[in-house]
N, C-alpha and C positions, 0 to 999 in steps of 0.2 A: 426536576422537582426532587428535594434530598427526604429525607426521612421525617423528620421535623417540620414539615409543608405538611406531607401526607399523612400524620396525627393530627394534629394541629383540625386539616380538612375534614378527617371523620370524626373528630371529637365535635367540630363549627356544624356538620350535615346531622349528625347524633343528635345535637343539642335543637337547631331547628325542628327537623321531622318530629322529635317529643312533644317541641310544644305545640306545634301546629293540629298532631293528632291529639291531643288533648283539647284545644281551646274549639277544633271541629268536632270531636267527642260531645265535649260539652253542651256547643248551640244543638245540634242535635236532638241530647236528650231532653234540654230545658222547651224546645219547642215539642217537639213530640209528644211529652207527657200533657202539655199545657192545650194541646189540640186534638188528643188521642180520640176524642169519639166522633171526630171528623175523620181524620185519617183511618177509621176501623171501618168506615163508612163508607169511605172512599177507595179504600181497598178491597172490599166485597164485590163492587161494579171494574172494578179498573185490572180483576187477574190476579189479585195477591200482593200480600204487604211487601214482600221484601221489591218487589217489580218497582211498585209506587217509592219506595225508599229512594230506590236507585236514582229515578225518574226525577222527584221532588228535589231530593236532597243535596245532588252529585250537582245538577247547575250551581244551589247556594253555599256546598263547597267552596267550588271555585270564584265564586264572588266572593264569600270569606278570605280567600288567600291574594284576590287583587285587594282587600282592602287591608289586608293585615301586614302584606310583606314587608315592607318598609322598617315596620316595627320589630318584625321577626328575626330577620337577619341582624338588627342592633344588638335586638335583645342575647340571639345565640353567637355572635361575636364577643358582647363582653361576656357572656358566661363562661365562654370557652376559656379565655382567657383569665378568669376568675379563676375557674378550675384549676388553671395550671399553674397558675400563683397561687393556690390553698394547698397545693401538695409539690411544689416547692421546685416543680417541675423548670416553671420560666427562669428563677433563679442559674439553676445547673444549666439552661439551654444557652442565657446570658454569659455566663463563665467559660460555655466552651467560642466562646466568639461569635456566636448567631445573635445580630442586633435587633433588636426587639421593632426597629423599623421593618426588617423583610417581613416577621410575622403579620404585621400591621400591615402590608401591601400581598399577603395572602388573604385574610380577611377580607379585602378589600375588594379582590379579584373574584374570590367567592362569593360576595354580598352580590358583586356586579350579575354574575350569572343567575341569581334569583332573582334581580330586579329585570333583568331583559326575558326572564321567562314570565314575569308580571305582564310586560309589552304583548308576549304574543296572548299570553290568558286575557290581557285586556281587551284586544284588538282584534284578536279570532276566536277564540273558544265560547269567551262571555256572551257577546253577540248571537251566537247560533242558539242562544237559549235565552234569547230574550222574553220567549211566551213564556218559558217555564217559571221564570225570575219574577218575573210580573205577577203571573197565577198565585192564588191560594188554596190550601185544602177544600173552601167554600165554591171557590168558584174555578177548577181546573179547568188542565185542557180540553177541547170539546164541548165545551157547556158555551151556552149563552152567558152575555153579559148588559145588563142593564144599561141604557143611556139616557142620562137627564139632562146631558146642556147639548147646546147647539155648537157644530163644529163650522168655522168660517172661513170659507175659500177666499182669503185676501185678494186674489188677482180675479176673481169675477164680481165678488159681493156675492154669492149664493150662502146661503147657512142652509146646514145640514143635519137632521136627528134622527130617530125613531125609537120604536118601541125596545130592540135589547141586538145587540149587535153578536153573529155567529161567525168568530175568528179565525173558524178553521176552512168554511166557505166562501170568506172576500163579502159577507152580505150581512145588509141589516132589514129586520122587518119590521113593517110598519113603516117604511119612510118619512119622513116630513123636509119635503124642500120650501125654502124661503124663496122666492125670486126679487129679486131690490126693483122698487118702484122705477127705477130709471131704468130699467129693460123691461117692464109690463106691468101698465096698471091696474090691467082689466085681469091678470093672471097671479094675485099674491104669494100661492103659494099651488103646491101640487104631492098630491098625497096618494099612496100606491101600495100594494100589497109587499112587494120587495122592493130590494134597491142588491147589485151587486156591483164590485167595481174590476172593472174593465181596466186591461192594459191597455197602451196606443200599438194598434194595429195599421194596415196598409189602408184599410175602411174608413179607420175614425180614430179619432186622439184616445188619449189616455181618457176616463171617465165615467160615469155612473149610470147603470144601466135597471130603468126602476120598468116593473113589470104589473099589470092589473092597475093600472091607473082607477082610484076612486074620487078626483078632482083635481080638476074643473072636471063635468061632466060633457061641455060642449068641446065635440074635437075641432071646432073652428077655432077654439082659444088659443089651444096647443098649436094648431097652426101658425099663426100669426104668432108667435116665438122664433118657428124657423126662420131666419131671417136671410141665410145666404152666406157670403160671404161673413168670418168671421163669428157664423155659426155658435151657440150656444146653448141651444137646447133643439134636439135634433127627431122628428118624427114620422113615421110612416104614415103614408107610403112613397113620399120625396127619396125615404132613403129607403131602400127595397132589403138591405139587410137588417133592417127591425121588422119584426112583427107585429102584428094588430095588439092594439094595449099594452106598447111599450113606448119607451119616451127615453132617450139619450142625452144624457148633459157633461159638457165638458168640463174636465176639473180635472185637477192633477191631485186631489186629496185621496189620501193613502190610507187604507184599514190597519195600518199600524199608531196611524195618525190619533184614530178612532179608541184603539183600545190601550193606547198608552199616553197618548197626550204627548207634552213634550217632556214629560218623566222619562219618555226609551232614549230619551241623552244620555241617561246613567247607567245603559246597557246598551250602546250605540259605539260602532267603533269608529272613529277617529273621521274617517273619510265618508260614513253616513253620516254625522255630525255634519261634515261642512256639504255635504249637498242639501241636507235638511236644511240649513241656515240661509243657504242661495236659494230653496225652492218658497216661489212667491204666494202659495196659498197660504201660509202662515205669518203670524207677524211673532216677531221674537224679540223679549226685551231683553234688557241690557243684561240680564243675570244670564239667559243662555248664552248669551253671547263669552261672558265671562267662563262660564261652564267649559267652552270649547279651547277657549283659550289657557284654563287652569288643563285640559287634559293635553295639550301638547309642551306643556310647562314641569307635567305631572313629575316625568320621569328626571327630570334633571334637578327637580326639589328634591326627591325620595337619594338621590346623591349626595345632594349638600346636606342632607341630614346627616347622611353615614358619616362624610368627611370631617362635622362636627361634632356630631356625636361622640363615635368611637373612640377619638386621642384624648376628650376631655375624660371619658370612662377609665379611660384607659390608664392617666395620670391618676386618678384616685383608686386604680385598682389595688395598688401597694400596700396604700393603708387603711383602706376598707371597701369592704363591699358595698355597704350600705349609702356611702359617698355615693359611690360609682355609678349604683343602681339612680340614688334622686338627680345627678347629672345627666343620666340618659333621659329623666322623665321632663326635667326642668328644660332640655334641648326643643326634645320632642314637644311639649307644653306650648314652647314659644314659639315654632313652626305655622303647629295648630292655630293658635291664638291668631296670629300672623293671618295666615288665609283666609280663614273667618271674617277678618278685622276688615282687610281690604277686600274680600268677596263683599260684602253688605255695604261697604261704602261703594262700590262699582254697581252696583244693585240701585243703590238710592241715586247715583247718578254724582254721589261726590265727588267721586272720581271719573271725571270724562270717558278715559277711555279705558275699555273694557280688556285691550291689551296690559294697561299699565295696570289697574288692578288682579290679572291673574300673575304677573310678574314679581309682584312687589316682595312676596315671600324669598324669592330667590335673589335680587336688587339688597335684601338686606341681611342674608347667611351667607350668601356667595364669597363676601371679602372675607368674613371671619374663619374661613379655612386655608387661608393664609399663615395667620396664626396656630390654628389647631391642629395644623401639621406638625410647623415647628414643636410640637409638645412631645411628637413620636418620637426626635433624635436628639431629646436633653437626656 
């Protein structure tokens, strides 16, 4: 790496880190101020403000930087590079024989190393803070959380609710299980002081463990559920590891299920995505489906951006800035646009299948850097 890389790199990491801490600066203060008698509120009970900051802030961080990188490394690439053409610098670097292509394949190289640190932020970091991302100053960690619709176990027919679901115990109170007519008609539904959910143990499946039954009242009903073989709703004292006024039901639905829906896609990494998508108590339409496939897509888009981007920036940096800047927006714009266009037709089902609309964004930049290479060695 000669000397001319190594400016170049701290001038490109310079210009990143400014903006980044500025545009995180920014969300910060514009939320904070806009929710400050919550958060002063929430800091009284939780140990202290800066604690809560930390806690709050630092996951939506770094969800800011998996959604912003792409942009950022454009942006401090041509800036860099603006810089060095406004003080006259690229000129005398060109003169001594350094082709303004190696520049452009340092950029490149550095762009790359912030977009693979995007990978692991997206696929490990973001993930382990899915509670915090989800939460609000309103309703933080630890607190209850309200439940108004029913959640439906695809692969049994059972639906599921109650009165407000506690995230950090696996448990909702208040129960209210549905039972589908075609497994009991004399038993609709069964209502219980708790519900907690149970991993699959050497005893019994994965499933839901409801506690203080308040209906049916007759335990002959509950009986006549257990049925044996293939089992689905499980009671004592058949089964000697339940207790009196407890009732077991098998389900594979998850308390994460519960308190994020299928919104925890967009803080889901990569490999919980496809087991969520294979697990059959959900039914998933075509847009997650797309979802999953826009996120294994992601990274080779935020690519073809750079590879389009940058050379068109790059050709207008000469003689002006302001060029250079509406070509990187107009790139970007039509990316956007792009994704968008074929997400919602893959959604409505325009588009069949759900792989060819998360691909199409790339299907139609991909050739054009072809071209916008060649623009680096004119």
């Amino acid at each position: 790496m000669g000397v001319v890389d190594r400016y170049l790199l701290t001038l490109y990491f310079k210009i990143l880190l400014v903006c980044f801490v500025s545009l995180s600066g920014l969300f910060v203060v514009v939320h904070l101020f806009t929710n400050l008698d919550d958060f002063q509120t929430l800091a009284d009970q939780t140990g202290g403000a800066f604690r809560l900051a930390i806690e709050f802030y630092g996951p939506r961080i770094l969800d800011l930087f998996d959604r912003t990188a792409p942009i950022l490394t454009l942006l401090a690439a041509v800036s860099a590079m603006a810089w060095m053409q406004r003080r006259q610098e690229l000129t005398a670097i060109e003169a001594a024989g350094v082709p303004r292509g190696r520049l452009f394949r340092t950029l490149v190289l550095a762009s790359l190393s912030i977009l693979a640190l995007t990978i692991v932020n997206r696929e490990y970091w973001v993930p382990r803070y899915r509670n915090e991302l989800t939460g609000t100053l309103q309703n933080w960690r630890g607190t209850s959380q309200a439940l108004t619709n029913f959640q439906k176990d695809h692969a049994t027919g059972v639906r599921v609710s109650g009165h407000k679901l506690i995230y950090d115990e696996a448990r909702i109170a208040e129960p209210v299980i549905q039972i589908p007519y075609d497994i009991s008609s004399d038993v609709p539904r069964i209502l219980a002081r708790s519900l907690t959910f149970l991993p699959e143990t050497e005893e019994h499946p994965a499933g839901l463990l409801l506690e203080g039954i308040a209906e049916p009242n007759d335990a002959d009903l509950l009986q006549s559920l257990d049925t044996g073989s293939g089992t689905l709703v499980y009671v004592p004292p058949k089964h000697i590891w339940l207790k009196p006024h407890q009732v077991f039901i098998r389900s594979t639905l998850t308390v994460d299920e519960f308190a994020f829906g299928q919104s925890s896609g967009d803080y889901a990494s990569l490999t919980e995505m496809m087991e969520t998508i294979r697990r059959p108590t959900q039914w998933y339409s075509s847009g997650s489906r797309i979802s999953l496939h826009t996120r294994i897509v992601r990274p080779f888009v935020d690519l073809t951006l750079l590879l389009v981007a940058l050379p068109v920036a790059l050709l207008y940096t000469e003689r002006n800035l302001f060029l250079a800047a509406m070509a990187c927006v107009g790139v970007v714009v039509g990316v956007q646009v792009t994704m968008l266009v074929s997400g919602s037709l893959g959604s409505l089902s325009l588009i069949k299948s759900s792989a060819l609309a998360a691909w199409i964004p790339l299907i139609v930049f991909l050739p054009l850097t072809v071209f916008t290479l060649r623009l680096v060695n004119r």
